[in-house]
C-alpha positions as CSV (number, residue, x, y, z in Angstrom):
1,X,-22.9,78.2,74.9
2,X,-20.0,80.8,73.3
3,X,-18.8,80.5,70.0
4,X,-15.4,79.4,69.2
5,X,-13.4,81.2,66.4
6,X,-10.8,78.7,64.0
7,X,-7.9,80.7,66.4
8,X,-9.4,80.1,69.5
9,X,-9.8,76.2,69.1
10,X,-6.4,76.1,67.2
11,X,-5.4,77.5,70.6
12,X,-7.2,74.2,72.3
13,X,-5.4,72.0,70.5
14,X,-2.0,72.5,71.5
15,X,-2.6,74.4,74.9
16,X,-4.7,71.8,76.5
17,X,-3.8,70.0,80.2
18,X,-3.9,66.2,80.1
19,X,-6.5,65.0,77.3
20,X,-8.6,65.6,74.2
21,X,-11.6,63.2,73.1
22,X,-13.0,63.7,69.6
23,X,-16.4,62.5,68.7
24,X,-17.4,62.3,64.8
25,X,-20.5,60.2,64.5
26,X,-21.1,61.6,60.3
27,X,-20.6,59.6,57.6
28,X,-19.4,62.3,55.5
29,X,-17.5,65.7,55.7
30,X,-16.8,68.5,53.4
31,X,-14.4,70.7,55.5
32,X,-12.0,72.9,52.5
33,X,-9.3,71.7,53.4
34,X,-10.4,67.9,52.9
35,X,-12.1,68.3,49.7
36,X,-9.3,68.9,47.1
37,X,-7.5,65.9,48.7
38,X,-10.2,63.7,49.0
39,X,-10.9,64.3,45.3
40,X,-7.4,63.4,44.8
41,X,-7.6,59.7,46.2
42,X,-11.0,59.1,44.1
43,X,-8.9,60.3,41.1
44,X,-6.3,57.4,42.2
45,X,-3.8,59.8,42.6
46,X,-1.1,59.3,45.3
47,X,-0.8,62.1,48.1
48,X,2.1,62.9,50.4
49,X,-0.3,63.9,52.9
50,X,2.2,67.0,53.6
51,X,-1.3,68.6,54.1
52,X,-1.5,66.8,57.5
53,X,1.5,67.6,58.6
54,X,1.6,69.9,60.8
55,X,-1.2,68.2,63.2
56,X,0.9,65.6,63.3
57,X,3.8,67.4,64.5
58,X,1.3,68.7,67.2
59,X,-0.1,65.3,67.8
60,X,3.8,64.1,68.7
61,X,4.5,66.9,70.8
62,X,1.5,66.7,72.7
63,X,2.3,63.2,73.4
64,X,5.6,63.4,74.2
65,X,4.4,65.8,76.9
66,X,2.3,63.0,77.9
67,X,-1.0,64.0,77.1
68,X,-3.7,62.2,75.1
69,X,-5.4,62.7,71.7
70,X,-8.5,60.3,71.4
71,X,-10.7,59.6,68.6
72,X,-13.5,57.7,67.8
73,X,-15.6,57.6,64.4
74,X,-18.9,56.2,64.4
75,X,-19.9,55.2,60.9
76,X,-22.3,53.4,58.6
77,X,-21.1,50.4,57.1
78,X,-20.4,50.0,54.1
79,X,-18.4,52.7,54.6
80,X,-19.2,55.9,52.8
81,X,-16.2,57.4,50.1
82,X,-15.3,59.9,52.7
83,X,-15.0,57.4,55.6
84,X,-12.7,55.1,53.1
85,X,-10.8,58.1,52.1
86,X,-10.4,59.2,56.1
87,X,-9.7,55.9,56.6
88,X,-7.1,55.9,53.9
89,X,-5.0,58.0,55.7
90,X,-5.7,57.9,59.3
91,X,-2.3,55.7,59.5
92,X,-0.1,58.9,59.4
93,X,-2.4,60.6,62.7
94,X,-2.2,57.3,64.3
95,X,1.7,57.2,63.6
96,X,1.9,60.3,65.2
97,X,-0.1,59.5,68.8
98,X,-3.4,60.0,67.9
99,X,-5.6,57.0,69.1
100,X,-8.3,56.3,66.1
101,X,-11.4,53.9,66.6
102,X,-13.9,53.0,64.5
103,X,-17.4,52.2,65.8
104,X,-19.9,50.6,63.1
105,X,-22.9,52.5,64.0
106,X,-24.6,49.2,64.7
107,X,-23.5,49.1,67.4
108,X,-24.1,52.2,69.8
109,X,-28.2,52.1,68.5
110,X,-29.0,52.4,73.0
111,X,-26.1,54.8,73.1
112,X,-27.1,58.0,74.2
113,X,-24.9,60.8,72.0
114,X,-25.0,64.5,71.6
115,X,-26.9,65.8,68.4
116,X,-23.0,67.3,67.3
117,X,-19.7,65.9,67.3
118,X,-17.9,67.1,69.9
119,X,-14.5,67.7,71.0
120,X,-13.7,67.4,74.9
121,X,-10.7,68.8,76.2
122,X,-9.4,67.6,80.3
123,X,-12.9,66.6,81.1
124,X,-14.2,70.3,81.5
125,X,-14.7,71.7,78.4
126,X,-17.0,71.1,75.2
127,X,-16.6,72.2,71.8
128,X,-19.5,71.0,69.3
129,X,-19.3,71.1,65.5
130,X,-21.5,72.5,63.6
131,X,-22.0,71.1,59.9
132,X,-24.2,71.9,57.3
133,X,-26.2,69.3,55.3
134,X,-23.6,69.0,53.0
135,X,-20.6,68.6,55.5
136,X,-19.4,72.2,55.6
137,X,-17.9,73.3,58.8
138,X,-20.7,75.9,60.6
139,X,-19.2,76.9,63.7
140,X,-18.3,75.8,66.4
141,X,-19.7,76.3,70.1
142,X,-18.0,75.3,74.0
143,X,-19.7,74.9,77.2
144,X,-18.8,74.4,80.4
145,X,-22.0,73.3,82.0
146,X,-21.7,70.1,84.0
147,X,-24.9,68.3,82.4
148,X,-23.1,69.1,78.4
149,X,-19.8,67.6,80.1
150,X,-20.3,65.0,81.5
151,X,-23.0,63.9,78.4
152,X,-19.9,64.4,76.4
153,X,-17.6,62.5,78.7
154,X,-20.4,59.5,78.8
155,X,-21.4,59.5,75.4
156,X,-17.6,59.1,74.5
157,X,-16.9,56.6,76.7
158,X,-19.4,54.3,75.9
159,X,-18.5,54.4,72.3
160,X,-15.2,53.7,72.9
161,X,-16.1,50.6,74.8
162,X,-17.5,49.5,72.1
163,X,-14.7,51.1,69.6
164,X,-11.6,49.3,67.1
165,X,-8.8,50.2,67.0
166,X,-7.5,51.7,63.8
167,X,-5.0,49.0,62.8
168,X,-7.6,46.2,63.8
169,X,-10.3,47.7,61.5
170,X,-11.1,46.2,58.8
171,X,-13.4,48.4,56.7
172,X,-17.1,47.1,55.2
């Protein structure tokens, strides 16, 4: 496995073929840019979410190129205050193309997942996430070996089977 710098995968996002599947399977986050908003919505403030913006503008350009951006999020239920806040404002992501599903993680107990989230882009190339304890984003590393693929590829198909769709969730 290689690491992958923030430009190098901000380079995956928008120069990919066909499709990306993104795995999260944590109930909680603490990437920099989330925080301050995040603590936002638990103050009850209101957010114009102009924060988001511009992967939405990536996630409509990639799909009016016709290419895919999948997500499922495996989570505990009840829902933890990051999951209700990601929740909160998936509706802008999924306005823009991105296909959100929720997975309670009841339900993928004989489901054989990767120890990191993951990020799949075309079928031939794996990016895991690495996270501290606390949620912090620790790197990143890709692989192209067949056996980390195609778990990757397995793994995410499996949960999506069993995966909601974001405007039929109804969160716990």
């Amino acid at each position: 496995m290689t690491p992958v710098s923030d430009d190098d995968f901000n380079e995956l996002l928008t120069g990919f073929e066909r499709t990306i599947v993104h795995l999260e399977t944590r109930d909680s986050y603490g990437t920099v840019v989330e925080l301050p908003h995040m603590a936002k919505w638990a103050a009850g403030e209101s957010d114009d979410l102009e924060w988001l913006q511009g992967w939405c503008v990536t996630l409509r350009e990639t799909g009016g190129a016709g290419k895919s951006v999948r997500r499922a999020r495996i989570v505990s239920e009840p829902l933890s205050d990051y999951q209700r806040w990601s929740y909160s404002i998936a509706h802008a992501m999924v306005d823009a193309g991105e296909d959100i599903r929720w997975v309670p993680r009841r339900l993928v107990s004989s489901v054989a997942i990767p120890g990191n989230d993951f990020y799949l882009f075309d079928d031939q190339l794996a990016v895991f996430l690495l996270y501290t304890g606390n949620g912090l984003n620790a790197g990143m590393l890709a692989s192209r070996d067949a056996a980390d693929v195609e778990l990757c590829r397995n793994s995410f198909a499996a949960v999506w089977d069993l995966a909601i769709p974001h405007r039929d969730y109804q969160p716990v």
